[in-house]
CHARMM-style PDB file with segment names, atoms N, HN, CA, C and O in Angstrom:
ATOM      1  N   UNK     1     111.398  97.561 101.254  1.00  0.00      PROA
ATOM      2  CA  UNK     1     112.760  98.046 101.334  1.00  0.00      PROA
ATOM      3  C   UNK     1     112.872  99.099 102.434  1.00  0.00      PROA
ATOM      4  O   UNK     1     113.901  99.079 103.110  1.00  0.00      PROA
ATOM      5  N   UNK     2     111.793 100.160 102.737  1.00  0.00      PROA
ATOM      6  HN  UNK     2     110.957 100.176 102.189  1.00  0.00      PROA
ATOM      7  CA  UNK     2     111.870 101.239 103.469  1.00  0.00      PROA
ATOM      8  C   UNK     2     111.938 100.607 105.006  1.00  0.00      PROA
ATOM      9  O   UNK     2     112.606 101.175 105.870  1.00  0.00      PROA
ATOM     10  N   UNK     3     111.317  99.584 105.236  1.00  0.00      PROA
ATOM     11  HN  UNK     3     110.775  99.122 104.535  1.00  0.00      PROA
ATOM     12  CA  UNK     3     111.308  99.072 106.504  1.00  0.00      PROA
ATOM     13  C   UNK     3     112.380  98.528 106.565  1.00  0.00      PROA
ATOM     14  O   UNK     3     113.076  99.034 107.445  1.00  0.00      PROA
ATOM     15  N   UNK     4     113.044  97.398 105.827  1.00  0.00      PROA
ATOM     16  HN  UNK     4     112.479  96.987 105.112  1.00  0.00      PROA
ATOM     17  CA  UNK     4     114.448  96.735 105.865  1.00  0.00      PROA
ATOM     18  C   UNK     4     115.085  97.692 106.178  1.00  0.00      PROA
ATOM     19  O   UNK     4     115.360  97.974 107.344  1.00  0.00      PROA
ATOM     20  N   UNK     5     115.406  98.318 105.222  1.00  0.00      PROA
ATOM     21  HN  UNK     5     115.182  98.089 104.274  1.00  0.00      PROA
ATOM     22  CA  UNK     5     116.844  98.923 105.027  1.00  0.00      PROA
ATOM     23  C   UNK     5     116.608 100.779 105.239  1.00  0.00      PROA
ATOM     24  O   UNK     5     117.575 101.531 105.112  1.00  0.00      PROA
ATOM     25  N   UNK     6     115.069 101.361 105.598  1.00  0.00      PROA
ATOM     26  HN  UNK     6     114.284 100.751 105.700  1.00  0.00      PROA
ATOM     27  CA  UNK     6     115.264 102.652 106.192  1.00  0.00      PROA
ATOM     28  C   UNK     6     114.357 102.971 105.199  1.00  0.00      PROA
ATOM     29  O   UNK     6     113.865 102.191 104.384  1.00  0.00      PROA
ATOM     30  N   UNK     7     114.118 104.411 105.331  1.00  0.00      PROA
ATOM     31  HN  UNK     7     114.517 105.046 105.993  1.00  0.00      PROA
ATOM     32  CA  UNK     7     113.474 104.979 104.276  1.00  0.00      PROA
ATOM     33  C   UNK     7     113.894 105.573 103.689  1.00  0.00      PROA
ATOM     34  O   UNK     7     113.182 105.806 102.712  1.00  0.00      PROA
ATOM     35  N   UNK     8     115.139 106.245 103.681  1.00  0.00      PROA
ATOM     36  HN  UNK     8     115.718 106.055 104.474  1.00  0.00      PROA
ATOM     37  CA  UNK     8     116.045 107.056 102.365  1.00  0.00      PROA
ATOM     38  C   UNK     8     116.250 105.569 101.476  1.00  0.00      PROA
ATOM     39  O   UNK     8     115.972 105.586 100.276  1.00  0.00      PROA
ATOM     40  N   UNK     9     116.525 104.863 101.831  1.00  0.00      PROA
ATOM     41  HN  UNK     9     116.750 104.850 102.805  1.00  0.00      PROA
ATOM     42  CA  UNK     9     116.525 103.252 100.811  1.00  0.00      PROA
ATOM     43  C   UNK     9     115.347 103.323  99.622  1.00  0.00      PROA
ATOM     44  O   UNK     9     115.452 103.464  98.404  1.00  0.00      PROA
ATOM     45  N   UNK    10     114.050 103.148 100.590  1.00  0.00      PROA
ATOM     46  HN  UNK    10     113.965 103.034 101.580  1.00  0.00      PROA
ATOM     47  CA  UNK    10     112.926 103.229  99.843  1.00  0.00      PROA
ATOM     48  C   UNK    10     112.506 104.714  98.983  1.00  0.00      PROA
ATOM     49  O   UNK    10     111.807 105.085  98.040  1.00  0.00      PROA
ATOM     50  N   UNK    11     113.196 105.113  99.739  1.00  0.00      PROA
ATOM     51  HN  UNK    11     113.764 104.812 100.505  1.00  0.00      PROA
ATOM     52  CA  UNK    11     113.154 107.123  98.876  1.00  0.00      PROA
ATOM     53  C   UNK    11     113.729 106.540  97.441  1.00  0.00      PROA
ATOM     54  O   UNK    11     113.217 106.600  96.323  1.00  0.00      PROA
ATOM     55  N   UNK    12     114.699 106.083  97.774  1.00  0.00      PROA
ATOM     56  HN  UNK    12     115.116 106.034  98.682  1.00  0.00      PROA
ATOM     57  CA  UNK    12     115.618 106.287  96.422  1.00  0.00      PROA
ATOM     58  C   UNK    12     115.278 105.526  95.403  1.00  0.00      PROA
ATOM     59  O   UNK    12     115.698 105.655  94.253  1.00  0.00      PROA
ATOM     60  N   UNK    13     114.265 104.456  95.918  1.00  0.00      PROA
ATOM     61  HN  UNK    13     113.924 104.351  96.852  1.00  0.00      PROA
ATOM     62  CA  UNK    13     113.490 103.252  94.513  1.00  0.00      PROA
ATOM     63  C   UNK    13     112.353 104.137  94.383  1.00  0.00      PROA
ATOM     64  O   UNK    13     112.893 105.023  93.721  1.00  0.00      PROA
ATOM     65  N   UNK    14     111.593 104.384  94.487  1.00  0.00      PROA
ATOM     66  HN  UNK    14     111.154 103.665  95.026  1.00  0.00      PROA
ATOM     67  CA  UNK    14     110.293 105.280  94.314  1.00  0.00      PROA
ATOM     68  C   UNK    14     110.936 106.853  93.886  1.00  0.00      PROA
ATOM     69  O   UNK    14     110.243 107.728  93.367  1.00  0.00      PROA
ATOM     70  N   UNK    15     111.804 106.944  94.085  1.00  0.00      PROA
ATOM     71  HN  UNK    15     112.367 106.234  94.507  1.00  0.00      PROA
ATOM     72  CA  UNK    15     112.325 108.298  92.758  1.00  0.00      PROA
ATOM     73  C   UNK    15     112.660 108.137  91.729  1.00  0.00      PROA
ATOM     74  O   UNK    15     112.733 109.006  90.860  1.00  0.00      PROA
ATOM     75  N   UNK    16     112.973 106.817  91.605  1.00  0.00      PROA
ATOM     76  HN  UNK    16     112.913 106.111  92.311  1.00  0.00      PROA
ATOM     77  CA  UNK    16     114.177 106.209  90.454  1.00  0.00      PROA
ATOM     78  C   UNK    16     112.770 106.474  89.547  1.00  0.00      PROA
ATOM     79  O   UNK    16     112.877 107.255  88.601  1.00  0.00      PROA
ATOM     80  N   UNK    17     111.640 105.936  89.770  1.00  0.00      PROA
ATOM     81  HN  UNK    17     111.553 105.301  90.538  1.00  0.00      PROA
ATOM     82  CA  UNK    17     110.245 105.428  88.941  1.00  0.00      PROA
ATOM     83  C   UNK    17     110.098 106.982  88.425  1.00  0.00      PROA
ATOM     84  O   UNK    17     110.202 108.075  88.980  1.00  0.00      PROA
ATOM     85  N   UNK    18     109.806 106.540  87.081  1.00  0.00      PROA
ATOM     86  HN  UNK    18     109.722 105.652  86.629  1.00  0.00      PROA
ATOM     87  CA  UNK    18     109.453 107.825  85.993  1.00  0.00      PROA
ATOM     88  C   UNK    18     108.076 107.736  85.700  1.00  0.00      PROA
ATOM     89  O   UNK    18     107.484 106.668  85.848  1.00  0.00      PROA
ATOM     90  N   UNK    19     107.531 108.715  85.313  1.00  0.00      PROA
ATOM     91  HN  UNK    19     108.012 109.583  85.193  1.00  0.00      PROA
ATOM     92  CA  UNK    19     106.185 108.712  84.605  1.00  0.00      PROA
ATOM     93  C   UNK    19     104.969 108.717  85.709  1.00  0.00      PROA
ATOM     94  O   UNK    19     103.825 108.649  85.258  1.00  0.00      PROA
ATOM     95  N   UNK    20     105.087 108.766  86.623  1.00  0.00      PROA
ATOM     96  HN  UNK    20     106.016 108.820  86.989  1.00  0.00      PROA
ATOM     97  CA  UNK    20     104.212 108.943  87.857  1.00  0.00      PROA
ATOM     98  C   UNK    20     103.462 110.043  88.315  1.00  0.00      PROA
ATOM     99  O   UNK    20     102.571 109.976  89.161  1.00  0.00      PROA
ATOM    100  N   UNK    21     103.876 111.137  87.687  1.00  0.00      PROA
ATOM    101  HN  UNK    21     104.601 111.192  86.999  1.00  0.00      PROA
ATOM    102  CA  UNK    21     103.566 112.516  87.764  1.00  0.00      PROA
ATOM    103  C   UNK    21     101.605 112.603  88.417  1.00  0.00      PROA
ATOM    104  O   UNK    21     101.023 113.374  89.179  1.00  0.00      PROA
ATOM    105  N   UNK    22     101.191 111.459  87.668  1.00  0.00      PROA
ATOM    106  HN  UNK    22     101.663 110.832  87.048  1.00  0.00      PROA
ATOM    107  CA  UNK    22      99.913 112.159  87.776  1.00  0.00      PROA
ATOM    108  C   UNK    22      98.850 110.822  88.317  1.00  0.00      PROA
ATOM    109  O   UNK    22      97.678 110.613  88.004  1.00  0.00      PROA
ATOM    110  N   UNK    23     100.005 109.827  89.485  1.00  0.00      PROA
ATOM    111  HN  UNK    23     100.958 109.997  89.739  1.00  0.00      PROA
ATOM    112  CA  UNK    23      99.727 109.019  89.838  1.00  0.00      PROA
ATOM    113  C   UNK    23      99.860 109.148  91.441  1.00  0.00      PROA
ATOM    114  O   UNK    23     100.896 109.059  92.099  1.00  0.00      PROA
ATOM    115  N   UNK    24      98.342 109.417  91.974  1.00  0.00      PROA
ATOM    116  HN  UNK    24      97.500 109.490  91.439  1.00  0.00      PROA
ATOM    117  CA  UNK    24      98.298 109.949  93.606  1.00  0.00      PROA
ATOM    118  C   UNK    24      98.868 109.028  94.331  1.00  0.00      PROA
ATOM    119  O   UNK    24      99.625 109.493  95.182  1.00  0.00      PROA
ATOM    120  N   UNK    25      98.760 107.602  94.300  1.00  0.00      PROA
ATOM    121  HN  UNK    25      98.144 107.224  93.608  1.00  0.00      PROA
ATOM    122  CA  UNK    25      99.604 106.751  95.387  1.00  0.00      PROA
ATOM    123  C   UNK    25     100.924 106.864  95.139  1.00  0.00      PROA
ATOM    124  O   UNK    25     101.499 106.501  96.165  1.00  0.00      PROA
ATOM    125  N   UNK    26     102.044 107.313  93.962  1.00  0.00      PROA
ATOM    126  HN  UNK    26     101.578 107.608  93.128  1.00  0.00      PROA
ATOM    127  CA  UNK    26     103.378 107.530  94.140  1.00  0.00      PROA
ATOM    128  C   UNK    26     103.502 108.740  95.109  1.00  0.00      PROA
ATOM    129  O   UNK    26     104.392 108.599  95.948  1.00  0.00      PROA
ATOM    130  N   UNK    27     102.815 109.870  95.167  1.00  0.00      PROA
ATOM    131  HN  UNK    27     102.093 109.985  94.486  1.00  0.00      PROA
ATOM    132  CA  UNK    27     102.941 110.952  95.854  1.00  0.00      PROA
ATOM    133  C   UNK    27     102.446 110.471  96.930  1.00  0.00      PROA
ATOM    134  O   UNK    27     103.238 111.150  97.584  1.00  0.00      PROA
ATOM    135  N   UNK    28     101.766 109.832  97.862  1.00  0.00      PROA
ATOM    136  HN  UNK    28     101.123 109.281  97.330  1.00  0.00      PROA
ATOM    137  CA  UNK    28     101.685 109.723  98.769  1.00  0.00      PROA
ATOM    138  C   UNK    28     102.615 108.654  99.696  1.00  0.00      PROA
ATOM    139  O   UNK    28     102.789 108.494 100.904  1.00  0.00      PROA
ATOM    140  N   UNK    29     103.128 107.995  98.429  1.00  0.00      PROA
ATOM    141  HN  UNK    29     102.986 108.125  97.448  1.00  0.00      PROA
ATOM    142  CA  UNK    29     104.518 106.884  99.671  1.00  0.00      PROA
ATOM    143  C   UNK    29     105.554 107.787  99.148  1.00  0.00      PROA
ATOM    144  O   UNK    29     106.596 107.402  99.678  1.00  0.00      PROA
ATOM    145  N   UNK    30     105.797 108.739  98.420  1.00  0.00      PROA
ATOM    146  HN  UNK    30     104.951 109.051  97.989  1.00  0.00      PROA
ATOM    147  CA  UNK    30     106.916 109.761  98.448  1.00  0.00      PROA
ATOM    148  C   UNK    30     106.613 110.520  99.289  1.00  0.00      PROA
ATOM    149  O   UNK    30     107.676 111.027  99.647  1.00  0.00      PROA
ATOM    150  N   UNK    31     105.572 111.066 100.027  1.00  0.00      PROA
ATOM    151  HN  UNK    31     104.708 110.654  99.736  1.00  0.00      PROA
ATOM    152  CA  UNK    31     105.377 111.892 101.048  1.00  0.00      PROA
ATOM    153  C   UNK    31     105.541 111.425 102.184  1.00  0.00      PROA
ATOM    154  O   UNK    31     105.852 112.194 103.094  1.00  0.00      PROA
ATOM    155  N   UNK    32     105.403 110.277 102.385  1.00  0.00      PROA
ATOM    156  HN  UNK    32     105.151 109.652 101.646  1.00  0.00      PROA
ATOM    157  CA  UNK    32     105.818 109.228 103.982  1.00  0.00      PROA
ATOM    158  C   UNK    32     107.041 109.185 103.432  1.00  0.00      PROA
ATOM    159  O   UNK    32     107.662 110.067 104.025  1.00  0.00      PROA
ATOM    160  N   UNK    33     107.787 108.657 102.613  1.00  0.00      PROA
ATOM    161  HN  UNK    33     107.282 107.941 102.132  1.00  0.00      PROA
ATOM    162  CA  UNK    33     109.384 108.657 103.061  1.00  0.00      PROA
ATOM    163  C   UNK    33     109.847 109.753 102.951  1.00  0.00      PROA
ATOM    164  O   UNK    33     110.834 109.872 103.678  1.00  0.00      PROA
ATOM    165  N   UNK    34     109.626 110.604 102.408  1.00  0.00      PROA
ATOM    166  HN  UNK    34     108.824 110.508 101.818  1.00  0.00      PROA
ATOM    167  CA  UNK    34     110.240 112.228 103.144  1.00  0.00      PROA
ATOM    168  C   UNK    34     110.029 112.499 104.736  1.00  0.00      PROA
ATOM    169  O   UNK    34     110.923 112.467 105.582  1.00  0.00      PROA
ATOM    170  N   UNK    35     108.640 112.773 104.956  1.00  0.00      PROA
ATOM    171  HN  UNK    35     107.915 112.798 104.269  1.00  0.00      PROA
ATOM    172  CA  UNK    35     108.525 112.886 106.174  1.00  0.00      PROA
ATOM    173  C   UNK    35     109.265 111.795 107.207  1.00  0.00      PROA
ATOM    174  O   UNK    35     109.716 112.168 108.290  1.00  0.00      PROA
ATOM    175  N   UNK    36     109.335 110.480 106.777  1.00  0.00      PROA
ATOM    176  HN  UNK    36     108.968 110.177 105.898  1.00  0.00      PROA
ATOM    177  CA  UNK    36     110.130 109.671 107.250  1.00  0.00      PROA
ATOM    178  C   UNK    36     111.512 110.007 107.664  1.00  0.00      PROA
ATOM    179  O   UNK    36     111.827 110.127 108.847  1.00  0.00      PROA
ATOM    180  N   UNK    37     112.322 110.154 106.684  1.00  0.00      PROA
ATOM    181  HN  UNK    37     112.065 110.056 105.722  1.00  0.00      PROA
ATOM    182  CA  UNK    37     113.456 111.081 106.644  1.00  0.00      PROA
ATOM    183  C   UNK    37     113.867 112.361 106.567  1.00  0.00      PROA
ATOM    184  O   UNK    37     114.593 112.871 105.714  1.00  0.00      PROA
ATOM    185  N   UNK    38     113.220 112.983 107.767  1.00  0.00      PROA
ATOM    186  HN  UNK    38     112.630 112.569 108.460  1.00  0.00      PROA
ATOM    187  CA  UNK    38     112.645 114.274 108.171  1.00  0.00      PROA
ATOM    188  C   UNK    38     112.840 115.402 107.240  1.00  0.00      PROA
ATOM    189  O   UNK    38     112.745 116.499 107.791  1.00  0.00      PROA
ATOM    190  N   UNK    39     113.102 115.426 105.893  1.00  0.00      PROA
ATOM    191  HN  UNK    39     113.179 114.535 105.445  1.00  0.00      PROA
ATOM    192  CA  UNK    39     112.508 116.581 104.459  1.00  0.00      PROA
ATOM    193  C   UNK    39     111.077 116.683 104.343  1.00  0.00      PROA
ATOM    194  O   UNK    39     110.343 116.192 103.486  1.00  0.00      PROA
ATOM    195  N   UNK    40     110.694 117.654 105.696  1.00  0.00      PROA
ATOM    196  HN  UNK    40     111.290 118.054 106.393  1.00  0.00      PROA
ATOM    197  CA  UNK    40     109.558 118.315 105.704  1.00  0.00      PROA
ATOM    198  C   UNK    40     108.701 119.180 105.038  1.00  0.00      PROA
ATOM    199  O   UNK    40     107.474 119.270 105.059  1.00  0.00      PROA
ATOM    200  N   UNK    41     110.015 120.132 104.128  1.00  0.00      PROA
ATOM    201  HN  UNK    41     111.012 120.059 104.111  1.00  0.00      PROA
ATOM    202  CA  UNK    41     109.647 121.020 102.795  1.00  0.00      PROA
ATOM    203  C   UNK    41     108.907 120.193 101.942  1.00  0.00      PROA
ATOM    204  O   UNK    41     107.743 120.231 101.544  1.00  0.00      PROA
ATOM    205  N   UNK    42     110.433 118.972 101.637  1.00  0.00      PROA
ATOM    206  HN  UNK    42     111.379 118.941 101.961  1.00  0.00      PROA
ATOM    207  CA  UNK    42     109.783 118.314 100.374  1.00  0.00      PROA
ATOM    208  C   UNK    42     108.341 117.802 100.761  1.00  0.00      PROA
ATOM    209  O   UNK    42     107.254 118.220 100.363  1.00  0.00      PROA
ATOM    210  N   UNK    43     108.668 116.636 101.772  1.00  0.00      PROA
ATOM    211  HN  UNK    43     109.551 116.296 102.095  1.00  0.00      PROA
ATOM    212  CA  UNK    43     106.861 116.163 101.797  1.00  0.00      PROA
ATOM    213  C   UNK    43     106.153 116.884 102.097  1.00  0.00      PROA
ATOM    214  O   UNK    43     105.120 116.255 101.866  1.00  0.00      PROA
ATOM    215  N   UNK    44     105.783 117.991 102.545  1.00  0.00      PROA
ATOM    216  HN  UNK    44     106.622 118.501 102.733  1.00  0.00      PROA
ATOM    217  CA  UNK    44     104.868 118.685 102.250  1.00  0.00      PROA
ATOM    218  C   UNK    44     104.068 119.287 100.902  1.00  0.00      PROA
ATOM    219  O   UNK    44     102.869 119.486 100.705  1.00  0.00      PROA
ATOM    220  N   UNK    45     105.332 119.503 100.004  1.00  0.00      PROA
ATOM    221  HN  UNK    45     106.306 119.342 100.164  1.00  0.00      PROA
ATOM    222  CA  UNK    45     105.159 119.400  98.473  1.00  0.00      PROA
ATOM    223  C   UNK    45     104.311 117.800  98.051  1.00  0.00      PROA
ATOM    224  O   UNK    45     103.382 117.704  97.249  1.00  0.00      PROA
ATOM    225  N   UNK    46     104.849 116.818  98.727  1.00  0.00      PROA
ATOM    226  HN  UNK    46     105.604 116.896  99.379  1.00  0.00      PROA
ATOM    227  CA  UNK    46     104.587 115.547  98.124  1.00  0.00      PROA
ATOM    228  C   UNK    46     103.009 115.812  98.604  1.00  0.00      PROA
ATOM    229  O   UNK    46     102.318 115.919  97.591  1.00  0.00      PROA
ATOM    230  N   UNK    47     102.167 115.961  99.897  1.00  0.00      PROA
ATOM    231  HN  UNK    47     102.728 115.874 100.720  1.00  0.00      PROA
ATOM    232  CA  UNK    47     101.166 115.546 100.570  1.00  0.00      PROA
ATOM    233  C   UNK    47     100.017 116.449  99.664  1.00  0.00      PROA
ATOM    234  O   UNK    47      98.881 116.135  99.309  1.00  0.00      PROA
ATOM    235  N   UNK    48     100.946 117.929  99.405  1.00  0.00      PROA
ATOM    236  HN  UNK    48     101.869 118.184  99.693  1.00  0.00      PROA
ATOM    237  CA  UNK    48     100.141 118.826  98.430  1.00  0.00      PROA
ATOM    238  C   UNK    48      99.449 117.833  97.655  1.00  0.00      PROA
ATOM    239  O   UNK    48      98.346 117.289  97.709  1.00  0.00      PROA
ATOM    240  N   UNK    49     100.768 117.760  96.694  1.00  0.00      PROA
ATOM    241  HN  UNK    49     101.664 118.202  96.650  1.00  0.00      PROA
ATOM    242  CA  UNK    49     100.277 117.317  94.965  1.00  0.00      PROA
ATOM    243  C   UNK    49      99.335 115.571  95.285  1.00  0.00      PROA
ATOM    244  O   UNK    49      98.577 114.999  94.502  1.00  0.00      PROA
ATOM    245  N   UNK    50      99.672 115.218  96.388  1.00  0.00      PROA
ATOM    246  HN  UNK    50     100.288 115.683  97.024  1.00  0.00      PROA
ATOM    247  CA  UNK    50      99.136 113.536  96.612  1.00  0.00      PROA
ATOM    248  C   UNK    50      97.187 114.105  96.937  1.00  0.00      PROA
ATOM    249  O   UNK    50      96.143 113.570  96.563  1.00  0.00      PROA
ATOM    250  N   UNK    51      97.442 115.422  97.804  1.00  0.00      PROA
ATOM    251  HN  UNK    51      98.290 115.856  98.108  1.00  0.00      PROA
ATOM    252  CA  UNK    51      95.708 116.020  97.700  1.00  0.00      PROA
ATOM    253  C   UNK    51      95.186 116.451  97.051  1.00  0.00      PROA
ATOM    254  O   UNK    51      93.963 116.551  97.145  1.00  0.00      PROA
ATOM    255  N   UNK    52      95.820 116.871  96.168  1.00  0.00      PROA
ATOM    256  HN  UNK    52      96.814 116.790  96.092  1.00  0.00      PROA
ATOM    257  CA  UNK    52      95.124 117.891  94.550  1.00  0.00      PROA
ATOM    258  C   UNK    52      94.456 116.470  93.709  1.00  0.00      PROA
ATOM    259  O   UNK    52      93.377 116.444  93.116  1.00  0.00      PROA
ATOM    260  N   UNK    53      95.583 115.164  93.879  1.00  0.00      PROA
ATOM    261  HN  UNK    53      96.460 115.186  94.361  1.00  0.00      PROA
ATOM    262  CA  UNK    53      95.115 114.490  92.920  1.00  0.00      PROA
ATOM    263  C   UNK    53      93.892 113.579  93.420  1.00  0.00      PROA
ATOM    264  O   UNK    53      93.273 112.927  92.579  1.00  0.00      PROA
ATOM    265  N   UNK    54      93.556 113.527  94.691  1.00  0.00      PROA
ATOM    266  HN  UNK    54      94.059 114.057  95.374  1.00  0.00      PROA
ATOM    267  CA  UNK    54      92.652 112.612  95.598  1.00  0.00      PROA
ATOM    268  C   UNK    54      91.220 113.209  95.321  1.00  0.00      PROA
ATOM    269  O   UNK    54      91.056 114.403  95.567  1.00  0.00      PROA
ATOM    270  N   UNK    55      90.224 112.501  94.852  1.00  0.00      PROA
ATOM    271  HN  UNK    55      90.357 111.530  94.652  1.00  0.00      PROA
ATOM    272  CA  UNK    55      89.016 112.565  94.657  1.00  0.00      PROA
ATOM    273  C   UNK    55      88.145 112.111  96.276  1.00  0.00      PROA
ATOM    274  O   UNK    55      86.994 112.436  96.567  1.00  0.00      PROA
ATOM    275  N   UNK    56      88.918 111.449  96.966  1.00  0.00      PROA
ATOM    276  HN  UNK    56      89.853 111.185  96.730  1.00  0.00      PROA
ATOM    277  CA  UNK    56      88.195 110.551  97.746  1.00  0.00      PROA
ATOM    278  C   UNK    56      88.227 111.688  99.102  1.00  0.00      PROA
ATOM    279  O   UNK    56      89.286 112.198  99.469  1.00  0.00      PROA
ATOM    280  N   UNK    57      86.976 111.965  99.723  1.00  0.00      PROA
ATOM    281  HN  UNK    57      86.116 111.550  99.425  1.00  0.00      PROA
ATOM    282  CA  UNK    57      87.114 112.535 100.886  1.00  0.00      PROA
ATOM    283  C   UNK    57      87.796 112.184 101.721  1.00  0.00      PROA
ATOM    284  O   UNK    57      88.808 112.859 101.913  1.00  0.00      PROA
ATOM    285  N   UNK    58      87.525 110.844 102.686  1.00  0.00      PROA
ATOM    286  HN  UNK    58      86.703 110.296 102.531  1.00  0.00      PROA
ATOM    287  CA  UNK    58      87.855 110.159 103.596  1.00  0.00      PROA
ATOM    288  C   UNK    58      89.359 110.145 103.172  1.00  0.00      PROA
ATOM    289  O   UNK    58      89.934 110.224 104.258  1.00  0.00      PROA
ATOM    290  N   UNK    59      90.366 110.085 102.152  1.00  0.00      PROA
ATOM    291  HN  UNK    59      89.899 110.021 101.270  1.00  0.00      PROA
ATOM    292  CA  UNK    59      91.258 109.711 101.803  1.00  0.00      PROA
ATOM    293  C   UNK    59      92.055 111.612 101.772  1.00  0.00      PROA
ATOM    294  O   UNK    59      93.185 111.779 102.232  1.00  0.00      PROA
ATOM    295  N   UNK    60      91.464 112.491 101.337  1.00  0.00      PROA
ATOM    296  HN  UNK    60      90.546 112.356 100.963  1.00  0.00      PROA
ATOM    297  CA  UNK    60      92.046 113.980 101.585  1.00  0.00      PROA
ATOM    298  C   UNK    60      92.265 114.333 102.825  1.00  0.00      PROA
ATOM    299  O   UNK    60      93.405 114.621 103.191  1.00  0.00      PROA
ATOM    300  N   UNK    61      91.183 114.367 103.683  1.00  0.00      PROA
ATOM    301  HN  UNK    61      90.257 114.134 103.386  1.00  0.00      PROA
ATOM    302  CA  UNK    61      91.091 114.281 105.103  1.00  0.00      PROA
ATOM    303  C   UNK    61      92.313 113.729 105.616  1.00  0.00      PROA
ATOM    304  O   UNK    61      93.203 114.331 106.217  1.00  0.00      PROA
ATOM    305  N   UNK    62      92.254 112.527 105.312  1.00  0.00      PROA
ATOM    306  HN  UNK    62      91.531 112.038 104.823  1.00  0.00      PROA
ATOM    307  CA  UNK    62      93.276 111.614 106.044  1.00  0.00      PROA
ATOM    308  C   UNK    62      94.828 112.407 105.802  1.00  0.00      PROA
ATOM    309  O   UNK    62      95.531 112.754 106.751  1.00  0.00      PROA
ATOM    310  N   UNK    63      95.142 112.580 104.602  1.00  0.00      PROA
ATOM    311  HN  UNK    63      94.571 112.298 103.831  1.00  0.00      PROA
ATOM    312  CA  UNK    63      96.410 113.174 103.917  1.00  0.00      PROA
ATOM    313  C   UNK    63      96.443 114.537 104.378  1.00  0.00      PROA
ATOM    314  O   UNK    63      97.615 114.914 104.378  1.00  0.00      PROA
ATOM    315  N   UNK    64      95.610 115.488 104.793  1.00  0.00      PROA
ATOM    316  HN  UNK    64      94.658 115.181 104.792  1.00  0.00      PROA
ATOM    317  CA  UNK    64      95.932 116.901 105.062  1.00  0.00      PROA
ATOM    318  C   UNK    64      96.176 116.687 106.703  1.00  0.00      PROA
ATOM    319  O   UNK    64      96.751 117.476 107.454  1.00  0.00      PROA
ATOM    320  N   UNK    65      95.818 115.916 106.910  1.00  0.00      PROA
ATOM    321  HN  UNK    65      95.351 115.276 106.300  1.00  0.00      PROA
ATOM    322  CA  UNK    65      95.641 115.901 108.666  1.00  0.00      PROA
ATOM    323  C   UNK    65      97.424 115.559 108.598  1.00  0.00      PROA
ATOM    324  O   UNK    65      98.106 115.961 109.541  1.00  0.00      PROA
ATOM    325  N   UNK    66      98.122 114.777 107.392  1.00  0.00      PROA
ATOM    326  HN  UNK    66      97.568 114.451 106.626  1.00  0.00      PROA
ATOM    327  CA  UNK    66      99.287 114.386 107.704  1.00  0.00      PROA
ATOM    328  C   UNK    66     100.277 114.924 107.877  1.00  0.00      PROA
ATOM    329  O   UNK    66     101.254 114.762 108.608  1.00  0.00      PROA
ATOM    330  N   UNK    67      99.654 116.301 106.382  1.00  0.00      PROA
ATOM    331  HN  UNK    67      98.860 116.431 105.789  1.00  0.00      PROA
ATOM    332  CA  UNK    67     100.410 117.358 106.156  1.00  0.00      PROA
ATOM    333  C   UNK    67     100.586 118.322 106.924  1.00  0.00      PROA
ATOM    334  O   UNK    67     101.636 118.964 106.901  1.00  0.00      PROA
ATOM    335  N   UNK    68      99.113 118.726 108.132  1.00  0.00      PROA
ATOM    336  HN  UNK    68      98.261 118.205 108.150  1.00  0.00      PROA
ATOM    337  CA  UNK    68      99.460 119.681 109.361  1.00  0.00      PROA
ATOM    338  C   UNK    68     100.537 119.143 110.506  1.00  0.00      PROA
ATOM    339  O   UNK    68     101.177 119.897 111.238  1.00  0.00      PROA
ATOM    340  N   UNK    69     100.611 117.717 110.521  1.00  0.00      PROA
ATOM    341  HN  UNK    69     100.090 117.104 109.927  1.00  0.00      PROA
ATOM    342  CA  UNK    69     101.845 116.666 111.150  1.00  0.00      PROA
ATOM    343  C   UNK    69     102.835 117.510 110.910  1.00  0.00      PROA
ATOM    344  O   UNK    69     103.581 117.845 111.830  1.00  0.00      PROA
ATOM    345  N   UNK    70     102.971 117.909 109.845  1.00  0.00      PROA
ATOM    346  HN  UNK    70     102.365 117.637 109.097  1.00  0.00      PROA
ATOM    347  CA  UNK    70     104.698 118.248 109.729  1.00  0.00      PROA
ATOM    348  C   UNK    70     104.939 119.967 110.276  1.00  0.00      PROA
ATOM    349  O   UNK    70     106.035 120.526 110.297  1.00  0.00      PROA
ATOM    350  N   UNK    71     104.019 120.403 110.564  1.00  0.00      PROA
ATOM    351  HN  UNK    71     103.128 119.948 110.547  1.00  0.00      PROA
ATOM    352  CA  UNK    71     104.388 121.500 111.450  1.00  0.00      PROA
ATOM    353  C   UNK    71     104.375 121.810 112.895  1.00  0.00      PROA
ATOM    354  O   UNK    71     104.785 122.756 113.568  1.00  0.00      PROA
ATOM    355  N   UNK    72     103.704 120.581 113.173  1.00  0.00      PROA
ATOM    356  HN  UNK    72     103.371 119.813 112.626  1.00  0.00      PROA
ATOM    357  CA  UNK    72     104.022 120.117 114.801  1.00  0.00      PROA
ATOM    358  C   UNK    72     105.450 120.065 115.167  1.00  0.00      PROA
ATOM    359  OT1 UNK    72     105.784 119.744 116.308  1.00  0.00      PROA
TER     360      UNK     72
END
């Protein structure tokens, strides 16, 4: 949907979803469509909570490098 029709599109199906709280891949495609749709505050919140929950090095790395992105 985010590619069709934009990413506030795809923002708005991936918010609708409940119960995700403590599910790292919702926070991390909520953190690309923020940053997508330049709410830099928010995804930065999103990239946080998507790294707190990431066990995987290669995969934190990857996500903080995204999160210094947004202050470029």
């Amino acid at each position: 949907v985010a590619e069709a029709e934009g990413p506030e599109a795809g923002l708005e199906i991936v918010e609708s979803i409940t119960g995700l709280d403590r599910y790292q891949p919702y926070h991390v495609a909520r953190a690309d469509l923020l940053r997508r749709t330049g709410a830099g505050q928010d995804a930065d919140r999103a990239y946080a909570r998507a790294i707190e929950l990431s066990d995987n090095p290669v995969q934190r790395s990857f996500l903080e490098r995204r999160r210094a992105e947004l202050t470029r």
